[in-house]
C-alpha positions as CSV (number, residue, x, y, z in Angstrom):
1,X,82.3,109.2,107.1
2,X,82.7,107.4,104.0
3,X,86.3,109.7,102.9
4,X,87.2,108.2,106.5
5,X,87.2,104.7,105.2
6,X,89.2,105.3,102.1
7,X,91.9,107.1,103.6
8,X,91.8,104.3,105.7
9,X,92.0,101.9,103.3
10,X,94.4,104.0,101.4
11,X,96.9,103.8,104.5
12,X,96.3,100.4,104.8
13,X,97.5,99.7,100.9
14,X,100.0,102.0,101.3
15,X,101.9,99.9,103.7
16,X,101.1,96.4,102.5
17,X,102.6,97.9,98.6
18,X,105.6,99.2,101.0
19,X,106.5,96.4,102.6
20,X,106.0,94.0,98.8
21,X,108.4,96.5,97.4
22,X,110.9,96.6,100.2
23,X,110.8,92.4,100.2
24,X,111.1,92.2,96.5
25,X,114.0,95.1,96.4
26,X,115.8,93.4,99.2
27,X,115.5,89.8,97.6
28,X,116.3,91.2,94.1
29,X,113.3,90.2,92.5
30,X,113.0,93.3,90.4
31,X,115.1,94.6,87.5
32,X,118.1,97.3,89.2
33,X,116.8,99.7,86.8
34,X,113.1,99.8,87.7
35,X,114.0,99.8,91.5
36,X,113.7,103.7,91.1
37,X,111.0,103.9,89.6
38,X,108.8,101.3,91.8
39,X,109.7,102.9,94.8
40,X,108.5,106.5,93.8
41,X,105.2,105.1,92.5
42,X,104.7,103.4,95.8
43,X,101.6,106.0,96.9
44,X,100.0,105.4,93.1
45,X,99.8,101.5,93.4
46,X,98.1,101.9,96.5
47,X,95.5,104.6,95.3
48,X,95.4,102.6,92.2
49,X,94.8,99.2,94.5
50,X,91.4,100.5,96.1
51,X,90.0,101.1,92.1
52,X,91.4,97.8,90.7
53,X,89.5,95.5,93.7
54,X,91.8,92.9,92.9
55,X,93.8,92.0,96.0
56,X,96.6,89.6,94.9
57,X,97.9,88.4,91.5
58,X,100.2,85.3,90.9
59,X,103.5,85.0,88.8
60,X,103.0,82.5,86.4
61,X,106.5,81.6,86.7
62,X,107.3,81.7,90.2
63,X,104.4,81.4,91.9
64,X,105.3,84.7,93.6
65,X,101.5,86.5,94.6
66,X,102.4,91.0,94.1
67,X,99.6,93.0,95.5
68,X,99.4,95.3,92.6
69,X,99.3,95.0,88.6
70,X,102.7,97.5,88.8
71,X,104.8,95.6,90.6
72,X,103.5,92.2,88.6
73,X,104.4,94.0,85.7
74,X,108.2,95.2,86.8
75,X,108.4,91.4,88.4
76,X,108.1,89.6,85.1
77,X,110.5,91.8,83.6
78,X,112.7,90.1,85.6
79,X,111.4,86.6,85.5
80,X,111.2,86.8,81.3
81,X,114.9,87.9,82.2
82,X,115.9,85.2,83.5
83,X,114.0,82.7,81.6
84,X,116.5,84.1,78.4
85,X,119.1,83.9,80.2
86,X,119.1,80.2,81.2
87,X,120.9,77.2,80.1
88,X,119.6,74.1,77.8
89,X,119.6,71.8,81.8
90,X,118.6,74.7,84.1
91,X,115.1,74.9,85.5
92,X,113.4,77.9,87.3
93,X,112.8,77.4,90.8
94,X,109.3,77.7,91.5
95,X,108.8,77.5,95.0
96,X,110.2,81.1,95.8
97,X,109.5,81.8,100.0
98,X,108.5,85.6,100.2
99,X,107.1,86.7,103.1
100,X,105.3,89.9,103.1
């Protein structure tokens, strides 16, 4: 009975990483060249998600919350990224809306 509940819990990480990776690929919050590489590692984060216990970690410069240490990690790629890239009067917006 217990393997029941972690393939359930499994399945149930499995598509809340899915649906994070699909929102974050389709709002181009990760790097074009780790897009590839998220997406196959998509069953790992959510085996890796039921060791970890921790549910939901925050962006410190976007306020964006990622449901796995992976996808924080590719996400601030993108944020540090950015962060070069901006001019002397531009500011980061940090009320980014995603919905997953």
């Amino acid at each position: 009975m217990n393997n029941f509940w972690k393939r359930l819990q499994y399945k149930q990480n499995l598509s809340i990483i899915s649906k994070a990776v699909n929102d974050l690929t389709r709002k181009n919050l990760i790097p074009e060249y780790t897009k590839s590489y998220v997406i196959d590692n998509i069953p790992k984060m959510a085996y890796n998600r039921t060791i970890d216990k921790i549910r939901y970690l925050k962006c410190p410069n976007c306020n964006i919350q990622l449901p796995s240490r992976m996808l924080m990690h590719q996400h601030l790629k993108y944020c540090n990224n950015v962060e070069k890239n901006l001019k002397d009067n531009e500011t980061i917006v940090t009320d980014a809306k995603v919905d997953f």
